[in-house]
C-alpha positions in Angstrom: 17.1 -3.9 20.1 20.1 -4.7 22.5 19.5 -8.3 21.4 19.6 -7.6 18.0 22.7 -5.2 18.0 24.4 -8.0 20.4 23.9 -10.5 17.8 24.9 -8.3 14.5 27.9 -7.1 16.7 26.5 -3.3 16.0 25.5 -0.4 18.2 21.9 0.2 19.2 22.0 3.5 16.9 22.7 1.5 13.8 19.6 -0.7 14.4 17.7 1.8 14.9 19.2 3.6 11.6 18.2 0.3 9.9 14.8 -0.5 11.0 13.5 3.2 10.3 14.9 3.2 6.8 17.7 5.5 7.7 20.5 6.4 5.6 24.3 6.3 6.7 25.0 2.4 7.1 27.1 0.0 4.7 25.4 -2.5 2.9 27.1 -5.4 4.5 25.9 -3.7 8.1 22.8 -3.7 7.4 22.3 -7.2 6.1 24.0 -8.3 9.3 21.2 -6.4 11.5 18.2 -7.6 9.3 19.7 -11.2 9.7 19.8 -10.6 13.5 15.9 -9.3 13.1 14.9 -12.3 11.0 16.4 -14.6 13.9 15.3 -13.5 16.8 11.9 -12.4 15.5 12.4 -8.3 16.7 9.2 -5.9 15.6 9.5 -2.2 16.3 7.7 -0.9 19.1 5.2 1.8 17.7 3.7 2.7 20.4 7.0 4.3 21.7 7.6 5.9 18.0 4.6 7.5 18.1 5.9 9.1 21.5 9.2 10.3 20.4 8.1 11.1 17.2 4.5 12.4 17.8 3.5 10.6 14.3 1.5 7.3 13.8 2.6 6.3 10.6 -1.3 5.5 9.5 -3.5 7.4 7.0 -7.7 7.3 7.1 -9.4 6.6 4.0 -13.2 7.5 3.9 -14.8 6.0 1.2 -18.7 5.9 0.0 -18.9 2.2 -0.6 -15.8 -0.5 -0.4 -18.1 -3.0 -2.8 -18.1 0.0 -5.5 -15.4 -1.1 -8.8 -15.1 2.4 -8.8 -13.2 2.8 -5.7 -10.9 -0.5 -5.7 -8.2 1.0 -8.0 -8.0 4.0 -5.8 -8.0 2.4 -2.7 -5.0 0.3 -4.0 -3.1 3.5 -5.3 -3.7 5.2 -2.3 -2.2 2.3 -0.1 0.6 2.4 -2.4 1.4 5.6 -2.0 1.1 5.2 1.4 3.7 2.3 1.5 6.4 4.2 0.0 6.2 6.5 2.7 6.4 4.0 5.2 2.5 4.4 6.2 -0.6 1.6 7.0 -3.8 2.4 5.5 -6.9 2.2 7.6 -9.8 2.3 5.5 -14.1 2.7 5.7 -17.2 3.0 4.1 -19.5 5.5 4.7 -22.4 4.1 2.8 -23.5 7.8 1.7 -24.4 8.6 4.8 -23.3 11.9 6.1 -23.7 10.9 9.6 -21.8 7.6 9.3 -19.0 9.8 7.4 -18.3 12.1 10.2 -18.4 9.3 13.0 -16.0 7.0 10.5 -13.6 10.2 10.1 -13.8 11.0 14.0 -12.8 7.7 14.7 -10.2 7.5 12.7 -8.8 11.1 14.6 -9.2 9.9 17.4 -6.7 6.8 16.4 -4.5 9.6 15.8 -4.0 8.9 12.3 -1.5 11.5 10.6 -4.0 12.7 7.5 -7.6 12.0 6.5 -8.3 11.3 3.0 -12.1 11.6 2.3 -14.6 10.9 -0.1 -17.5 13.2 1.0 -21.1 12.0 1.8 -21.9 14.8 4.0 -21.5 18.8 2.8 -20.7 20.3 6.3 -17.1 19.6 7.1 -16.6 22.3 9.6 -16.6 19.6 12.2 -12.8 18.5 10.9 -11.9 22.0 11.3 -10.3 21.5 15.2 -8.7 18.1 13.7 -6.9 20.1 11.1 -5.9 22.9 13.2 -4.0 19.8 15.4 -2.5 19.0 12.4 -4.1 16.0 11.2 -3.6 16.7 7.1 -6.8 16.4 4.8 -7.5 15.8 0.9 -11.0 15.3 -0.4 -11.1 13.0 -3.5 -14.1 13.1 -5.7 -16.4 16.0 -4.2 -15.0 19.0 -3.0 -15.2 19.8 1.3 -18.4 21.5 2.3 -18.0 25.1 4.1 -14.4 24.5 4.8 -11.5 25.4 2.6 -9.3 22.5 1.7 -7.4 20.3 -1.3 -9.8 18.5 -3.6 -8.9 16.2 -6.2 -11.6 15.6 -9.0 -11.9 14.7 -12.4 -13.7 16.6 -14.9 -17.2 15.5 -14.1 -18.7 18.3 -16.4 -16.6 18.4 -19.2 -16.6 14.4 -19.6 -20.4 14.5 -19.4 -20.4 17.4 -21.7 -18.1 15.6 -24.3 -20.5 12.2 -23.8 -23.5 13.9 -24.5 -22.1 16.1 -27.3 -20.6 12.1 -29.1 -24.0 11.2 -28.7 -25.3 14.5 -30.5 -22.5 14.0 -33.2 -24.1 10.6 -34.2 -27.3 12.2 -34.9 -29.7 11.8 -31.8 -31.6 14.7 -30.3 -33.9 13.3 -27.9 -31.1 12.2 -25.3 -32.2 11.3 -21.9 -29.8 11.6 -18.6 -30.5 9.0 -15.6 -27.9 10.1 -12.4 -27.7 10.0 -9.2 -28.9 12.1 -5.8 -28.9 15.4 -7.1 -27.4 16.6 -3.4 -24.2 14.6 -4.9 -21.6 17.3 -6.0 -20.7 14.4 -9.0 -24.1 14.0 -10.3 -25.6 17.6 -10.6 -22.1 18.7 -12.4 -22.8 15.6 -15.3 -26.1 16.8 -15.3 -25.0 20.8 -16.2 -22.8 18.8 -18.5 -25.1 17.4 -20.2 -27.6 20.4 -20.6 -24.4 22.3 -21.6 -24.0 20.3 -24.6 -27.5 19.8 -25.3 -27.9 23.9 -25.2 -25.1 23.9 -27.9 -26.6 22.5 -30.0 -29.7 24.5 -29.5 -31.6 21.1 -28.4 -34.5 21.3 -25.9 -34.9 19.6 -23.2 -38.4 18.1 -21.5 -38.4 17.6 -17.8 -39.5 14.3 -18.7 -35.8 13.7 -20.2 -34.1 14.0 -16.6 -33.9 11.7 -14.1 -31.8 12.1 -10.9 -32.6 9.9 -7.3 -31.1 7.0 -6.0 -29.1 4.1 -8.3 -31.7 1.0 -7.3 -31.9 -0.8 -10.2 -35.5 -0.8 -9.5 -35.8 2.9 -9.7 -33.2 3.5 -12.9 -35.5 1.1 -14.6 -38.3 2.8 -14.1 -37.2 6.1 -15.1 -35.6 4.4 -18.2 -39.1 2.9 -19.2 -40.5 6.5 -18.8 -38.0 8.0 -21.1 -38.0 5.2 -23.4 -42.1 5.3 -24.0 -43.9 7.4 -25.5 -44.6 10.3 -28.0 -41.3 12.3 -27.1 -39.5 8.9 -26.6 -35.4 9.1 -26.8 -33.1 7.9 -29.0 -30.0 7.8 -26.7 -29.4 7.7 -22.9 -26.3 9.4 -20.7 -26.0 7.5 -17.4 -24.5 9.6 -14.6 -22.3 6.8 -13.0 -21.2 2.7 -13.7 -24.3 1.8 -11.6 -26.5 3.6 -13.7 -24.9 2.0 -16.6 -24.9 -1.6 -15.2 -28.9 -1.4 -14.8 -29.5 0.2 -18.3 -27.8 -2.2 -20.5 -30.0 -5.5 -18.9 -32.9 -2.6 -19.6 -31.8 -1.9 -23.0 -30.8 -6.2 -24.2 -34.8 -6.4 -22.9 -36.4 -3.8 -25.5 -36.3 -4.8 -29.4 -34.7 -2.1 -31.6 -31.8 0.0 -30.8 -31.2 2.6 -28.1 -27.5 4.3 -27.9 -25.8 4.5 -24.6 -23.1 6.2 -22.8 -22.1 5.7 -19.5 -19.9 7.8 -16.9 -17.5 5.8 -15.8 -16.0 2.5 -17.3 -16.8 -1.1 -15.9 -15.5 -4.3 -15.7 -16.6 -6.2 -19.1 -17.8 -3.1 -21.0 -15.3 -4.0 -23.5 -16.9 -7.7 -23.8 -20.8 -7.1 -24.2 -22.7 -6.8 -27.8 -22.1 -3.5 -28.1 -19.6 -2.6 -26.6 -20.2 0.1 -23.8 -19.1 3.2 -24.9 -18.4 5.6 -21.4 -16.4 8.4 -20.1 -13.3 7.1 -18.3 -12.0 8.7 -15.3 -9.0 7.2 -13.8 -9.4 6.3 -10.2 -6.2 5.2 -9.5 -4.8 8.4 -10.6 -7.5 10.6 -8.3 -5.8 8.4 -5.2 -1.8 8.8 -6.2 -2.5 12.4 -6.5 -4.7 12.6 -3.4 -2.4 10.8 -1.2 1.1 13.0 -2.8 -0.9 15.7 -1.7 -1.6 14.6 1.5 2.5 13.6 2.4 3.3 16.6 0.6 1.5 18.8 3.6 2.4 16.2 6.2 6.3 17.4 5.0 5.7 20.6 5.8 4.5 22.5 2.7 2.7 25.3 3.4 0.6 25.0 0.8 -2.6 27.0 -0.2 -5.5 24.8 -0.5 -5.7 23.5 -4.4 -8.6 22.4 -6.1 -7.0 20.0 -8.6 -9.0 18.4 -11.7 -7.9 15.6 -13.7 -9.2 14.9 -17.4 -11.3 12.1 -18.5 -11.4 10.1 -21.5 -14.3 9.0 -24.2 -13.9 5.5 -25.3 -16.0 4.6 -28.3 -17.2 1.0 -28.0 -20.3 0.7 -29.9 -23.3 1.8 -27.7 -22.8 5.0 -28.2 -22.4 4.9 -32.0 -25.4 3.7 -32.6 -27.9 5.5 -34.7 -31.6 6.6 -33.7 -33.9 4.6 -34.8 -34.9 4.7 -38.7 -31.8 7.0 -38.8 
């Protein structure tokens, strides 16, 4: 820094002013000092910020799986977000895997990063408990915190499935089959009471055979859709619980002759393109990170804030698959 201030002919208190983003120098000042720190190739020592300032500047993201579409979009709004307040993101997958989540999360505390922002796997989360209490801020995304009180930020899994289901119902089908995920997932058992909400309004029954919940393998989605799809109470429609569901049950659905309607939670890349379109429930991932990671800077400012759960709206987009009528209809 002496360097630097030597060569923009400055104090050392208006470099620092300039390399933390501080306000109170002149335009032409600081272009002289961000000259000097281009030439001679000066990087801030964080290690001594973090000692002055008892902050890291870094924020943990715990996600389910990297590879997932779903999460790219609010990975990148969370790193964003993140940016504009001057913070790196350190990210992770935790590959469902409660015990991978909590190790992953851990680790990231330890690091001493400033807030956690975390997709759930597990649903204990009293072991963050001490780490919040030391004042590492936390916003779960997705799935609410298991037996601890914090901020959530989720879209309307229930009322989107609900609204998918009742499209499906509009278009004439009453034998429509739901295919989700592990029912211990808080995202897949409230589609699933979506769905049996809107079948129940419209006074439609509903066969254990029509419900499917487990793991998204293609291998096991197909199977379940074959045992829906054959048959003397065979459906007319299917609801998938999330893109990967979706994914697997159009190649199952272009295999079969005649038509089968389809809506799936959550959109994919290429729904748009395929013969029908794929009619699905949006939710918008990018704004479940922006608002997770406001949140998060909002309490690492100092809000004493009570936590909020916070739910954001989804959005039917007709494409095709789901307009399609039952068979002979």
């Amino acid at each position: 820094m002496k360097d630097v201030a030597s060569r923009a002919g400055v104090g050392l208190k208006t470099v620092s002013r300039v390399v933390n983003g501080e306000p109170g120098v002149t335009p032409d000042t600081k272009r002289r000092v961000q000259e000097a720190i281009e030439a001679l190739g000066f990087r801030r020592n964080d290690s001594a910020r973090v000692l002055r300032k008892g902050r890291t500047a870094t924020v943990g993201l715990v996600l389910e799986d990297l590879a997932d579409p779903f999460y790219g979009p609010l990975n990148r709004a969370v790193e964003e977000v993140a940016r504009t307040h001057g913070a790196l993101l350190i990210n992770g997958s935790s590959a469902e895997d409660p015990d991978r989540e909590r190790e992953l999360a851990l680790a990231l505390c330890a690091r001493r990063v400033d807030g956690l922002i975390v997709i759930p796997a597990g649903d204990d989360h009293r072991y963050l408990e001490p780490e919040i209490r030391a004042g590492v801020a936390t916003v779960f995304v997705d799935r609410p915190a298991g037996r601890i009180d914090a901020d959530v930020v989720l879209s309307d899994s229930f009322g989107g499935a609900r609204d998918g289901v009742a499209h499906l119902i509009a278009g004439g089908h009453r034998r429509i089959g739901f295919i989700g995920d592990h029912p211990r997932i808080h995202t897949a058992t409230e589609r699933l009471r979506g769905y049996h909400e809107a079948m129940d309004r419209a006074g439609l029954p509903v066969p254990a055979s029509w419900v499917s919940l487990g793991s998204t393998a293609p291998e096991r989605v197909t199977a379940a859709a074959g045992a829906m799809l054959n048959g003397p109470d065979a459906v007319t429609a299917l609801f998938a619980g999330n893109n990967r569901v979706t994914v697997t049950l159009v190649r199952v659905l272009a295999a079969r002759p005649g038509p089968v309607a389809l809506v799936g939670f959550d959109d994919f890349e290429l729904a748009d393109l395929l013969d029908p379109g794929v009619t699905v429930v949006a939710q918008d991932a990018a704004a479940l990170g922006r608002v997770a990671t406001d949140r998060l800077f909002q309490r690492l400012a100092g809000a004493g804030l009570p936590p909020a759960r916070i739910e954001l709206p989804t959005r039917l987009i007709p494409r095709g698959s789901g307009e399609l009528p039952p068979a002979g209809g």
